[in-house]
C-alpha atoms as one frame of an Amber mdcrd trajectory, in Angstrom:
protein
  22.482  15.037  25.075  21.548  11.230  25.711  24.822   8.741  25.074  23.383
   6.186  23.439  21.645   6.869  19.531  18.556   6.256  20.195  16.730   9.380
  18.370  15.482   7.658  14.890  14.360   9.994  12.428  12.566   8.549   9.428
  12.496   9.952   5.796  10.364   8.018   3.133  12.671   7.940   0.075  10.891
  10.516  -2.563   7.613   9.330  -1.515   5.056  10.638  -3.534   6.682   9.448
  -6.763   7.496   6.232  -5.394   3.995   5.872  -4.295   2.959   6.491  -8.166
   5.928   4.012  -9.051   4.402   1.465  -6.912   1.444   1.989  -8.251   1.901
   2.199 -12.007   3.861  -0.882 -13.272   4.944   1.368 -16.601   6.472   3.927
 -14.262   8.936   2.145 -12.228  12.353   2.945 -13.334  11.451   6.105 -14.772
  11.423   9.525 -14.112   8.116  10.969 -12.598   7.394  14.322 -11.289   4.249
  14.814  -8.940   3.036  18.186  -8.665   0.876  21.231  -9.950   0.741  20.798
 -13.290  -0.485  24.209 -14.696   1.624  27.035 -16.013   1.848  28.214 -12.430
   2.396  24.837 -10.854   5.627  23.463  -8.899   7.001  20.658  -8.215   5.837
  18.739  -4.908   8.616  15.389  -5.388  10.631  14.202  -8.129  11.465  10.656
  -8.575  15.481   9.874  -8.067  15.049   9.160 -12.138  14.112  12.665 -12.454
  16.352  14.356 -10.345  19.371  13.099 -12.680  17.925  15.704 -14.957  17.858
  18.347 -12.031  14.407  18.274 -11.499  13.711  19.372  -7.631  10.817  19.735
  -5.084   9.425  23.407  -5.325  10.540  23.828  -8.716   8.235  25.607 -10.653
   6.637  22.809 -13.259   7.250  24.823 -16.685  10.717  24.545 -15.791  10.729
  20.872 -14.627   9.275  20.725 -18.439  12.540  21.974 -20.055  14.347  19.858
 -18.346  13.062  16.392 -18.374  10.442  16.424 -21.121   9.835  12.741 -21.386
   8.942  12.223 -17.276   5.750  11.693 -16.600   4.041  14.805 -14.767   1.056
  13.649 -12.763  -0.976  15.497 -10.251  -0.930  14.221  -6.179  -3.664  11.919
  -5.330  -3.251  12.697  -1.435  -5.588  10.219  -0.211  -3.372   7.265  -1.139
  -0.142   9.266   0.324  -2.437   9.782   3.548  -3.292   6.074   3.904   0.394
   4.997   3.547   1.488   7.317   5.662  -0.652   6.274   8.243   0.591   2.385
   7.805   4.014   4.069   8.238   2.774   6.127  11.390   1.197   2.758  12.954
   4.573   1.628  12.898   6.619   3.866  14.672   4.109   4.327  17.261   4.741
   0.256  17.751   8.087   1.494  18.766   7.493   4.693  21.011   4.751   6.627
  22.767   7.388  10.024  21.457   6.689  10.200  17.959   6.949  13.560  16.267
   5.752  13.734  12.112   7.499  16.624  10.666   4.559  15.350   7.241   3.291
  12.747   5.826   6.647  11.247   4.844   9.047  12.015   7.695   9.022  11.767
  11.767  11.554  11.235  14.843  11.102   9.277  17.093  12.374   8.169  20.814
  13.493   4.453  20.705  14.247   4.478  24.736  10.896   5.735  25.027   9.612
   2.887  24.453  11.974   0.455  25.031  12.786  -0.252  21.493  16.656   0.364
  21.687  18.362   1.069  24.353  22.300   1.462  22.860  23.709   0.908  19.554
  23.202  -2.599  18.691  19.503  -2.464  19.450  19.203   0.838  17.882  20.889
  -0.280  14.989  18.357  -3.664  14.980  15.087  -2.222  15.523  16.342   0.404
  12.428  16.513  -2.265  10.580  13.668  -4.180  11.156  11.466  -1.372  10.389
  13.087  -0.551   7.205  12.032  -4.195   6.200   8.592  -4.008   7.746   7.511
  -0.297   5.670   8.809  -2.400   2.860   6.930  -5.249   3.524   4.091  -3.347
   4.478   3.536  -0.700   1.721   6.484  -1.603  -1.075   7.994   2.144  -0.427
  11.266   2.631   1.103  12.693   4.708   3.613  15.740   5.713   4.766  16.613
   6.106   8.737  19.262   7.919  10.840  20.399   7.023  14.067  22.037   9.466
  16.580  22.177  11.052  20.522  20.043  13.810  18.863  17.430  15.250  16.724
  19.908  17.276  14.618  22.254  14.745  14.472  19.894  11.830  13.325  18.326
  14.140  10.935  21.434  14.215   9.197  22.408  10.506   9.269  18.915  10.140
   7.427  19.739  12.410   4.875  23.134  10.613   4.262  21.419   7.602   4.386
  19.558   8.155   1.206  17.846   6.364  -1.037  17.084   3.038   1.112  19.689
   3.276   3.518  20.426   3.421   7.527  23.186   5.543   8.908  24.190   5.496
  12.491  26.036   8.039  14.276  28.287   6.911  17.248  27.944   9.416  19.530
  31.662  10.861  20.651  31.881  11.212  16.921  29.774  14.093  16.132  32.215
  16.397  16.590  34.517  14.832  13.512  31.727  13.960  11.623  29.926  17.566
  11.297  33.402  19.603  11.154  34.249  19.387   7.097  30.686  19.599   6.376
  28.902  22.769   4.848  27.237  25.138   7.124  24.040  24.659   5.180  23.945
  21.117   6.859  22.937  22.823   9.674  18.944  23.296  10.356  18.131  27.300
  10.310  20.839  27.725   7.875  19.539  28.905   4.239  20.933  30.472   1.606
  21.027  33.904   3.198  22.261  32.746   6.230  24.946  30.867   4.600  25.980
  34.102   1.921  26.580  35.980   5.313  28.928  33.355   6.670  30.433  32.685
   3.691  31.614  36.652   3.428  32.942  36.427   6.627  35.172  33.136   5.620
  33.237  30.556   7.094  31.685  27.858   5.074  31.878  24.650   7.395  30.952
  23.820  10.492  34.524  23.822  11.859  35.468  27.405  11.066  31.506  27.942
  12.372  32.979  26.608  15.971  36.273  28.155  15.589  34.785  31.625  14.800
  33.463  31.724  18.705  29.734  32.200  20.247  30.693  35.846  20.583  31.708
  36.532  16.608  28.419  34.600  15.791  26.304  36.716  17.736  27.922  40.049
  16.713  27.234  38.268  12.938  23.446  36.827  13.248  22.102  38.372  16.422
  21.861  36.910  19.528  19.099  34.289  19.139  20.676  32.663  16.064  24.296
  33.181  17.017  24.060  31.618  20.360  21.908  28.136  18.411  24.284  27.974
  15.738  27.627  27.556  17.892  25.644  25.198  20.009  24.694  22.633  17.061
  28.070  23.510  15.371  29.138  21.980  18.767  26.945  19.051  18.208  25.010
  20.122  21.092  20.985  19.518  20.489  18.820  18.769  23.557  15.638  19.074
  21.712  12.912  16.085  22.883  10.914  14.195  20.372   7.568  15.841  21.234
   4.718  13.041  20.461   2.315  14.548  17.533   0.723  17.673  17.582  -2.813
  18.330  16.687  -3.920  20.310  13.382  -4.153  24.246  13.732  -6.342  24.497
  11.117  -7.785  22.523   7.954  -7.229  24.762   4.722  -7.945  24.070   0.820
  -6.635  26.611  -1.679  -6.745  26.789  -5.613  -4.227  28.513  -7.500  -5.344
  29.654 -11.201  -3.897  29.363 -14.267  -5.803  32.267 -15.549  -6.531  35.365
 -13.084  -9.891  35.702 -12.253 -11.802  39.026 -12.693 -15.647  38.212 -12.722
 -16.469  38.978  -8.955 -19.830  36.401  -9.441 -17.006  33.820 -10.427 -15.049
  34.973  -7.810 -17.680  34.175  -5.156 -18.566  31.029  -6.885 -14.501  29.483
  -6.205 -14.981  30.431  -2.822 -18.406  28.830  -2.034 -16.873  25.881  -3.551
 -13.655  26.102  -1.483 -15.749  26.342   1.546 -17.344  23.043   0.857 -13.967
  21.156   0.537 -12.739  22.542   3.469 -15.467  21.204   5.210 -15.496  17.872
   3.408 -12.335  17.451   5.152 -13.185  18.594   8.592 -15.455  16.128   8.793
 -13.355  13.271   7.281 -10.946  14.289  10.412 -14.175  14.290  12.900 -13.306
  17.807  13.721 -15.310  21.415  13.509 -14.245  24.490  14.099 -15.000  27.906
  15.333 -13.104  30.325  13.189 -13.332  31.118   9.348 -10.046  32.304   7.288
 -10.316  33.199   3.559  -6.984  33.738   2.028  -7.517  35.996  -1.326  -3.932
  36.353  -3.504  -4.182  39.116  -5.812  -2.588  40.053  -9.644  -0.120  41.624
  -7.762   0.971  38.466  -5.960  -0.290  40.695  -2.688  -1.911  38.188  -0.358
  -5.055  38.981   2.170  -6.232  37.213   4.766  -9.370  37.405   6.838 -11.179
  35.748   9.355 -14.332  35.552  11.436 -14.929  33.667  14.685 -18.274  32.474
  15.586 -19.822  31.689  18.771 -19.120  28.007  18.579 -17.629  25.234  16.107
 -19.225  24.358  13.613 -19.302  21.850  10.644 -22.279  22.638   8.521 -21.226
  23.830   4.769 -23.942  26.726   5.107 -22.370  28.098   7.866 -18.876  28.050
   6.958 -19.808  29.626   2.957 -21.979  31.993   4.339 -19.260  33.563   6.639
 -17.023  32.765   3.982 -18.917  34.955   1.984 -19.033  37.870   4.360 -15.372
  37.922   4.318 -15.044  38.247   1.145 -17.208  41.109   0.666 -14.399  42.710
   2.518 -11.520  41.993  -0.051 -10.978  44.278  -3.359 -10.539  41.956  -5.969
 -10.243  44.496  -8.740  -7.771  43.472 -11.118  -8.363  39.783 -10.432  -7.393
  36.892  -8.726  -4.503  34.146  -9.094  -5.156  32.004  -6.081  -7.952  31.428
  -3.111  -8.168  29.647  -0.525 -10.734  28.939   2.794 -10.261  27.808   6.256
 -11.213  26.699   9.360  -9.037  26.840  12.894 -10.283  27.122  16.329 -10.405
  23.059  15.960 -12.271  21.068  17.947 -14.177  17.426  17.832 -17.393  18.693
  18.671 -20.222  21.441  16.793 -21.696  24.228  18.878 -25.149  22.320  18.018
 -23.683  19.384  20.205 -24.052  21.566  22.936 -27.580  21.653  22.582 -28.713
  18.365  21.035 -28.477  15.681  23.339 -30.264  12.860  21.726 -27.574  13.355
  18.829 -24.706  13.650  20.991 -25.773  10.386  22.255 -26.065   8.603  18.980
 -22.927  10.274  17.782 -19.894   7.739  17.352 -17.115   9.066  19.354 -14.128
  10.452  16.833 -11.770   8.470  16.192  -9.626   9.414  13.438  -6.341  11.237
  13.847  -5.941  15.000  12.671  -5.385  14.931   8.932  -4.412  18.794   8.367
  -1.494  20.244   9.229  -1.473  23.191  10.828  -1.699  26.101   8.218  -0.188
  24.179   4.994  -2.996  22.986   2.394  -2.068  20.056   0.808  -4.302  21.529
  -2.377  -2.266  24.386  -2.680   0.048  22.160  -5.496  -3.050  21.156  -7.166
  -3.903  23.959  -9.526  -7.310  25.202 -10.897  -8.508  22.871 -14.311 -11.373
  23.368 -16.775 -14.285  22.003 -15.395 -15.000  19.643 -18.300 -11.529  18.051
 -17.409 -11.384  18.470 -13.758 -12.780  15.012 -13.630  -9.864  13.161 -15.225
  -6.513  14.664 -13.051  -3.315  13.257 -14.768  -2.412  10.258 -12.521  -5.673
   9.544 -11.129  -7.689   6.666 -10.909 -10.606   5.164 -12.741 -12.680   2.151
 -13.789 -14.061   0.760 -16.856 -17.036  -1.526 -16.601 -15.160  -3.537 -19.645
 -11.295  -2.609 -18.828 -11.178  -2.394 -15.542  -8.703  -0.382 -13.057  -6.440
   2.230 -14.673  -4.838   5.661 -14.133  -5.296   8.844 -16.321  -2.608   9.606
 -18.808  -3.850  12.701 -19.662  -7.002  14.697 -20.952  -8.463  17.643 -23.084
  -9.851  18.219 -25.868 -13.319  16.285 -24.886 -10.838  12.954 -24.519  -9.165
  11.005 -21.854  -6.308   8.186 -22.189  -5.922   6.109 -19.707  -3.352   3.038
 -19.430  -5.043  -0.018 -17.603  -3.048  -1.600 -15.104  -2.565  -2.288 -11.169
   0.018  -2.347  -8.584   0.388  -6.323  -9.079   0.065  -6.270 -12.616   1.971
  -6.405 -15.798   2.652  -2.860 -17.595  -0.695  -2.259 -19.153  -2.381  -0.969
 -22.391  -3.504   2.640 -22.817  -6.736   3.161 -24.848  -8.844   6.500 -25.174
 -12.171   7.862 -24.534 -14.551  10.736 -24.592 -14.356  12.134 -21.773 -18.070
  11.617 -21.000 -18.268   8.009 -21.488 -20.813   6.565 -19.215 -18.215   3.219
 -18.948 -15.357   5.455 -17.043 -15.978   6.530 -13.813 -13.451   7.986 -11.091
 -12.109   4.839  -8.705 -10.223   4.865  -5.489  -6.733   4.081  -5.231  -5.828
   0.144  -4.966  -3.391  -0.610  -1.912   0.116  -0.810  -3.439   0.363  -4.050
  -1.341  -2.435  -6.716  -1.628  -3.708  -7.445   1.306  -3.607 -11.124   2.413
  -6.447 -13.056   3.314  -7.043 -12.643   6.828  -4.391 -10.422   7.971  -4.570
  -7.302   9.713  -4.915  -3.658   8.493  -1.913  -2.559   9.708   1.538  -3.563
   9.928   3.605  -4.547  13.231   7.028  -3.593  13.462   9.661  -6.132  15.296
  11.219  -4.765  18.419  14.582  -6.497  19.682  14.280  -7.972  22.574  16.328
  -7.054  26.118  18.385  -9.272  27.498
């Protein structure tokens, strides 16, 4: 383990409610819960206005409900927490060639790497300075730890929260991690920590006091042998620079099981089409098809086909799509589906083959937007069709009003309040939902941009003497 804390580890501060908060003058300062928001929906963040009420990621939504009825429940919009994450990416990597996302929201990365720290002033001054730069840059904040190690700053972040920095000076981990609860530790979870607790140990100090050999005979040897090492404070894990996408997924989950096999094959068709809506906004193909089918029974299936070459054409991908699903029993019905593509590449089998495109083709450029096998869709729950248009939380335009963000639909209506990052609370009015004045809009930046200035953001790194 390095001596100096120079292992940064980054955690936006609840950052896909603060992203609506930013963006919705009449939300900040008030409790908002982003998620899934049918009867089988969860929770994906709770603002820290929310989770005074004991609202948590992961919850499941009708519960959230119960217990802060007056939030506002909105559904992700995952493009705008994609493009801010991305200013927020652009900065660390102005800090370090080793810079390892964990998601959208949170990353570690090697300050010595790149020269940006060095020992604990610097650390504790380039920490700084890009605290105030992702402020400055997308009006979110973030909260950053600062140790010898990836465990250790980890856990300085999470003390560190909301909007804080934490350092740890190494010599001190020791101290620092004895009182604390074994659950601190990463691989520990509630069934880990039941075991430990029935044999008497609930911190991290009767963890190293109990031995490597007692931990081994309790967990196995794998476990045991990792868990008296970081209860030891020893972690010699590198920050391993960003790893590319697995797969690109997109999966609905249904308020109402589905039983009509024509409907059935309908979802899926459509499914396939996202998915590959996606691949191509990442510039990637792929060779092999996954549909993931989750029955009444909460059973789940998967299969998966591999083709000859990748591919990016929506025929290809339903039709074998469709083939797998010929394969799956959906008797009794259907609560959630989902389609695939891994086998990634940035190139189509037809590329192969067709040179005068592949000489007219722009090279890719974009960075992998999936990761690995998680679907960001998955929170985002099946709606009517007549109201799919108008997602709680989303964005619109009115050729009279202007910008504004659904407050909710149904019913053949939709109320939307009409206002902007940079402006005043607005006013809410209502329409039919097929008024030919309100259309769906992109998300505004929740910064303005300023006249001449560049896309991104630079972050300030100290210099060495």
């Amino acid at each position: 383990m390095r001596t100096a804390p120079t292992i940064l580890h980054l955690d936006m501060d609840a950052f896909f409610a603060s992203a609506e908060q930013a963006s919705k003058p009449s939300l900040r300062g008030k409790a908002v819960v982003v998620g899934g928001l049918g009867p089988r929906g969860v929770v994906a963040t709770a603002s820290y206005e929310a989770r005074v009420f004991g609202v948590h990621s992961a919850m499941p939504m009708a519960q959230a409900r119960r217990l802060a009825p007056n939030a506002a429940y909105l559904v992700p919009r995952f493009g705008l927490y994609r493009e801010v994450s991305e200013q927020v990416m652009g900065l660390l990597r102005a800090l370090s060639p080793l810079v390892e996302p964990l998601s959208l929201d949170e990353a570690f990365v090697d300050l010595e790497a790149g020269g940006a720290a060095w020992d604990e002033s610097s650390a504790r001054l380039t920490g700084a300075k890009l605290r105030a730069d992702i402020r400055a840059g997308t009006g979110l904040t973030g909260s950053v730890g600062l140790a010898a190690s990836k465990m250790l700053a980890k856990i300085a972040s999470e003390q560190a929260k909301p909007d804080g920095l934490v350092l740890i000076q190494p010599g001190t981990e020791r101290a620092l991690l004895g009182p604390m609860s074994v659950r601190t530790l990463p691989g520990v979870g509630p069934a880990t920590g039941d075991h430990l607790r029935r044999a008497g140990i609930t911190t991290v100090e009767e963890l190293a006091e109990a031995g490597e050999d007692e931990l081994v005979r309790l967990l196995g040897k794998a476990h045991g042998h990792a868990l008296y090492a970081m209860a030891l404070a020893h972690d010699d894990r590198p920050v391993v620079a960003e790893r590319e996408a697995k797969s690109v997924s997109v999966e609905d989950t249904y308020d109402v099981d589905i039983h009509d096999r024509v409907r059935v094959g309908l979802e899926v068709q459509r499914l396939a089409d996202r998915c590959v809506h996606r691949l191509r906004g990442a510039g990637l193909s792929g060779r092999t098809i996954v549909l993931k089918v989750r029955r009444y029974d909460f059973s789940t299936l998967t299969r998966s086909e591999t083709l000859r070459g990748p591919t990016d054409d929506p025929a290809v991908v339903r039709e074998a799509a469709a083939r797998l699903l010929e394969a799956v029993d959906t008797t009794g019905g259907v609560r959630l589906l989902g389609v695939g593509v891994s086998g990634l590449a940035d190139y189509t089998q037809e590329d192969l083959f067709a040179q005068a495109r592949a000489a007219a083709a722009e090279p890719a450029a974009q960075e992998h937007a999936a990761a690995e096998e998680v679907s960001e869709e998955s929170v985002v729950e099946h709606v009517p069709p007549a109201e799919r248009r108008w997602p709680a939380g989303h964005d619109v335009r009115h050729s009279e009003y202007g910008h504004g963000w659904v407050q909710g639909s149904g019913l053949g209506r939709v109320t939307v309040r009409f206002e902007t990052p940079y402006s005043e609370p607005g006013r809410v009015r209502t329409f039919r939902t097929d008024d030919p004045a309100l259309e769906p809009a992109d998300p505004l930046p929740l910064v303005p941009r300023r006249p001449g200035s560049a896309e991104g953001v630079t972050a300030g790194v100290p210099e060495r003497a």
